[in-house]
N, C-alpha and C positions, 0 to 999 in steps of 0.2 A: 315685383317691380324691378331689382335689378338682375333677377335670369334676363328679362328683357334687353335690360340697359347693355348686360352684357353680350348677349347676341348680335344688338344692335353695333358695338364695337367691332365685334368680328366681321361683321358682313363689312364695315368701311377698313377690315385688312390692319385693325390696331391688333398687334400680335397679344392678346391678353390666355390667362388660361385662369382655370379653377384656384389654383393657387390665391392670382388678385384678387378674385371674388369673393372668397374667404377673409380676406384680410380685408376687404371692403367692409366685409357683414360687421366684422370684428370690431373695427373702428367705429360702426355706425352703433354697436353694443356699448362701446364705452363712450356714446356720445361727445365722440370728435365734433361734431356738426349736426344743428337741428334747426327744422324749418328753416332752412336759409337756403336756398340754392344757389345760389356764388357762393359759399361758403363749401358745398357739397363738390361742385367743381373743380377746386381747390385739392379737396383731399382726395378726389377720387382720381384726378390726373397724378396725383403725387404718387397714389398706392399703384393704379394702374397701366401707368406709362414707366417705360422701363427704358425710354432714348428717346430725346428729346427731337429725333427727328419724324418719329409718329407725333407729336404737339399735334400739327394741322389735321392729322386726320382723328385724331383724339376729337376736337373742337367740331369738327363737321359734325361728327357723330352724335355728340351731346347736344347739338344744335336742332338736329333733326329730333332728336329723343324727347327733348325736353321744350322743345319749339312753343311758343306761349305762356310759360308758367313762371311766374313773378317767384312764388315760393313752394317749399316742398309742401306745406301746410294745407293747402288745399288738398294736392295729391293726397296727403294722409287722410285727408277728411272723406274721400272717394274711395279710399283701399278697406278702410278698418271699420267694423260693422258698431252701430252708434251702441249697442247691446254691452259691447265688448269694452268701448269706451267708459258708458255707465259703470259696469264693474270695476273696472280699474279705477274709476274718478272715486268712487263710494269708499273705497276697500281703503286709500290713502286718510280717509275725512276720520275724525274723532265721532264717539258717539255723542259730546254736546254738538259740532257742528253739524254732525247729521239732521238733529231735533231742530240745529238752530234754521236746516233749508225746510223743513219741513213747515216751520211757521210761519216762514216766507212764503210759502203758496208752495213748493215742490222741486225739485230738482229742472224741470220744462220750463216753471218761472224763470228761476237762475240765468236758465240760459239765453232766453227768448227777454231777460234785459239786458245781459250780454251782448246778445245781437243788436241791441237798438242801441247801445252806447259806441258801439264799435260804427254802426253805421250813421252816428252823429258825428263821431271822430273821421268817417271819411269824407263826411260835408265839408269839415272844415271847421263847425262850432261857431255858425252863424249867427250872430247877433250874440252869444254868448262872449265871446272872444274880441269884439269891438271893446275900443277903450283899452286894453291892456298894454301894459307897462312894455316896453321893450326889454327882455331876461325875464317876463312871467308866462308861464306854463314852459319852463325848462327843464332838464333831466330830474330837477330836484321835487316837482311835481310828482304825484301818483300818475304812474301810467295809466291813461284810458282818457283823462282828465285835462293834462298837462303834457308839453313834451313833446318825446316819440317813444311810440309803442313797439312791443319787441318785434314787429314786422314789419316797422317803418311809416308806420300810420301816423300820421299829426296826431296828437290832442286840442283841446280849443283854440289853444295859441298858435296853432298848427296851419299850414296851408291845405291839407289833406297829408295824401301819400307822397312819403318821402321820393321823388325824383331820381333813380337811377339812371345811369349812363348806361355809355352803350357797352351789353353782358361782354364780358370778359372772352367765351366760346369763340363769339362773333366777329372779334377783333382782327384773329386771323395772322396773328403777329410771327407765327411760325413757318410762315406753306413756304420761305426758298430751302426748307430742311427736310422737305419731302424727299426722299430718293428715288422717287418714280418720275420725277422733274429733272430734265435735261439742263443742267447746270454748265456753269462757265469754265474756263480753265486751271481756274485754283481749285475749284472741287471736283476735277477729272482727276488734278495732280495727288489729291487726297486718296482719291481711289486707289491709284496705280502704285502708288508705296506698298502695298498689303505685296505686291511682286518687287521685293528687296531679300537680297542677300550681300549682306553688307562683311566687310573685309578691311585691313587698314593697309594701306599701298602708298607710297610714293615717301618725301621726306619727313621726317621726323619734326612736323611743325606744332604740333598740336599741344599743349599742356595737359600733360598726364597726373590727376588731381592726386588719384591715389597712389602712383606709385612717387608721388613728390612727398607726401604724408609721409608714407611706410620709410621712405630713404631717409628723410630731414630725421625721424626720433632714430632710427639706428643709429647718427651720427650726431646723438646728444641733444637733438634741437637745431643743431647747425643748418642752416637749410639749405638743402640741394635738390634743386629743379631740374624734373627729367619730362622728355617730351617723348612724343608717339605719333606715329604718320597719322593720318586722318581717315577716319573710316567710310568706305565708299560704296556706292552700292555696283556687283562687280554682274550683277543679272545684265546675261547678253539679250540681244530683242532682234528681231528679224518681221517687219512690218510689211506688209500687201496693201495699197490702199485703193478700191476701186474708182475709177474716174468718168466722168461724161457719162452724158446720156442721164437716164432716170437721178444718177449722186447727184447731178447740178443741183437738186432741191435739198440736199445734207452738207453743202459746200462748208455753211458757218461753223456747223460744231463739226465735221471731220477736220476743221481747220485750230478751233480749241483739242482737239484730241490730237493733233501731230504736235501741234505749237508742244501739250502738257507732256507729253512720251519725252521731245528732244530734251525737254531739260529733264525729265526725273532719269529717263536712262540714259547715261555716259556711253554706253556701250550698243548702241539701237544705229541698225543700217534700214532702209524704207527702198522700197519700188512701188511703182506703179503697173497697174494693168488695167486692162476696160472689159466688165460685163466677168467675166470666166479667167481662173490660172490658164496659159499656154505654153506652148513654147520658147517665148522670149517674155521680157518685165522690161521695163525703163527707167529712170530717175528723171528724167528733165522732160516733161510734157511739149514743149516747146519745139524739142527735136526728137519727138518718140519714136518716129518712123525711121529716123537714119540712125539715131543713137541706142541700141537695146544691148540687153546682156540675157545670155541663152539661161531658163532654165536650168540645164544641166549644168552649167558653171554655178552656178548658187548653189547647187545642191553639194556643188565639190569643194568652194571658197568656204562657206560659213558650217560648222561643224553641229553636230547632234544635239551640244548642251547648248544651243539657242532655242530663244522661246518665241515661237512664230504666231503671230495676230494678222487675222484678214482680216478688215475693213471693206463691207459693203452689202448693198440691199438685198443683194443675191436675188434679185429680179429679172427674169428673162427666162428666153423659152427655153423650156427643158433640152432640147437638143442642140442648142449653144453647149451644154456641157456634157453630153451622152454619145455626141455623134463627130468623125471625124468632116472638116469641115462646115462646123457649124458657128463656126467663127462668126461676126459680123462686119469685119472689117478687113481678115483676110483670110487664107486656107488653110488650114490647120489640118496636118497629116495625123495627127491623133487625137480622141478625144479627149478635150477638158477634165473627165472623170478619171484619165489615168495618171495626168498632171498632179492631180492631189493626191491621189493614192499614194503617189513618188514621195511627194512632203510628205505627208502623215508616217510612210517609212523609216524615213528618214527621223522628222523630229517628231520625240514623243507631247511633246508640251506645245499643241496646237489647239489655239481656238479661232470663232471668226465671230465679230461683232457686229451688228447689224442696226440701223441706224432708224429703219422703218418699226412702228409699233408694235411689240411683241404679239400681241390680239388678232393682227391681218396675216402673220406667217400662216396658217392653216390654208390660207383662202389661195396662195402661193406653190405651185406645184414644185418649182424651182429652186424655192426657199427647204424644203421640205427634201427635196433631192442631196442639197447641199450639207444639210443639218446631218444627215445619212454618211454623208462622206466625212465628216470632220467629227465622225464619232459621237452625236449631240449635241456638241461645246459649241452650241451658238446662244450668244448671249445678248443684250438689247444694248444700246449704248445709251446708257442711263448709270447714275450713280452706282445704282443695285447691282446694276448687272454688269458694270467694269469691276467692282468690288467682288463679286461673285468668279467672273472670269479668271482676275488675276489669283484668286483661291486658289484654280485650278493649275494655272500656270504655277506657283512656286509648289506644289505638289512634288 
């Protein structure tokens, strides 16, 4: 049962290993949880979810696994051979209680009045249960009789089965914690801190806790307040962002991804380009035709310890970036492909992020070109894989 449960996690991508499932078994040894399935859900996300941003895919999972099953007690009743059951039930029993099912008619009696009281208890105890008292057949009743039974079955005074809400799995109360879910621009900004190198610069405003501590007892307890410049993050950044054409349909989030970059890096210059690096970049869309700044001056202005991010779908025809003039917009005396080669020379800490689905790059001959030239370092722009990128970057 749980090899399955647990394969079935892997396949919906919850990073679990042999390890949880051990500690799974373990728990279920010392009866953390029995016959309950909400109950089992509980422990088994606890032991087996190691970031709470697997939750949603945790819940799919168990959803699909466990899809129709009120409690694990049936499951048990389908897994464990009734042979096996008999032994264990006998081997607990004294030998008067053994004599005493034996003059009952047998161990098959027993059970098969079990079954008819359990399945009176699920009627509801009709006609028996009229007339009673409001607080009779409460917890203080014999279960089976009275009450609820330990799987939530009424006894007479009972309505039936106890009414659950809706499973817990099914809630779904986690999925904006997915990081395969293209998120807003506070959890881009979350991303992109993992590329900090932080430094303290400028004036000495800040309260410095410990070295106010350490100085006030040197000087008896007298207390003297010393400050410290504030610490900044000092990671330079050198942005490409592709424009027009196919990007029209990624305008939103390339728009949360520059918005999140300008404020976390202090130090981040940006241009523009359409389709392929060339010749000339721009800042101002507006006047991109009359206002450019050449390549080669970028490569001269901003120095080696920048860390360079493209931005774009890297959609279009391979000979846009292979061939000289293969521009779409103007002539290009050389090809796009040696354009990057110059940057990748230049700085070591380049990636290019890509906005379209990680899954369709294959189908992409262009994408697949690109991927080539920038070393591999193409990454999806998703949580994961800014999180992942920037890895690379503070490398």
């Amino acid at each position: 049962m749980l090899i399955d449960f647990f394969f079935t996690l892997r396949r919906h991508q919850v990073p679990v290993t042999i390890r949880e499932l051990l500690d799974l078994v373990e728990g279920l040894k010392h009866r953390l949880v029995y016959s309950d399935v909400d109950e089992f859900y509980q422990v088994a996300r606890a032991i087996m979810v190691k970031d709470e941003k697997h939750y949603d895919k945790f819940d799919q999972a168990f959803g699909v696994y466990f899809k129709g099953l009120e409690d694990l007690q049936g499951l048990l009743e389908s897994l464990i051979p009734d042979e096996f059951l008999r032994r264990e039930f006998e081997r607990s029993l004294t030998a008067e209680e053994l004599e005493k099912i034996e003059s009952m008619g047998g161990l098959e009696k027993l059970i098969e009045e079990f079954r008819k009281a359990k399945e009176s208890a699920e009627k509801g105890g009709e006609g028996e249960g009229e007339g009673e008292e409001p607080g009779e057949g409460g917890k203080g009743e014999q279960e089976g009789q009275g009450g609820q039974g330990p799987n939530g079955s009424g006894g007479r005074g009972g309505k039936g089965k106890k009414k659950k809400g809706k499973k817990a799995w099914d809630r779904r109360a986690y999925k904006n914690l997915d990081d395969s879910v293209e998120l807003g621009t506070r959890n881009i900004k979350l991303a992109l801190r993992r590329l900090r190198k932080l430094a303290r610069t400028g004036k000495e405003e800040e309260l410095d806790m410990d070295g106010t501590i350490r100085s006030t007892a040197h000087n008896g307890g007298l207390l003297d307040i010393r400050l410290q410049a504030e610490r900044k993050n000092t990671v330079k950044v050198l942005c490409f962002f592709d424009v027009g054409g196919s990007m029209d349909a990624h305008v939103k989030i390339c728009e949360e991804l520059f918005s999140a970059a300008r404020t976390e890096f202090k130090h981040m210059e940006y241009f523009y380009f359409h389709n392929f690096i060339y010749e000339s970049v721009w800042k101002d869309n507006r006047r991109r035709m009359a206002e450019r700044m050449a390549t080669w001056d970028v490569l001269h202005k901003y120095p080696s310890d920048y860390k360079v991010v493209f931005v774009g779908d890297a959609t279009m025809a391979p000979y846009e970036i292979t061939h000289s003039g293969g521009s779409v917009e103007h002539w290009n005396e050389e090809p796009g492909a040696l354009w990057m080669q110059r940057l990748a020379g230049v700085y070591n800490n380049l990636v290019w992020i890509n906005p379209t689905p990680q899954d369709t790059w294959e189908y992409s001959g262009s994408v697949e070109l690109i991927r080539g030239l920038v070393g591999g370092q193409m990454y999806p722009l998703t949580i994961a894989g800014l999180e992942e990128a920037m890895g690379v970057l503070s490398k």
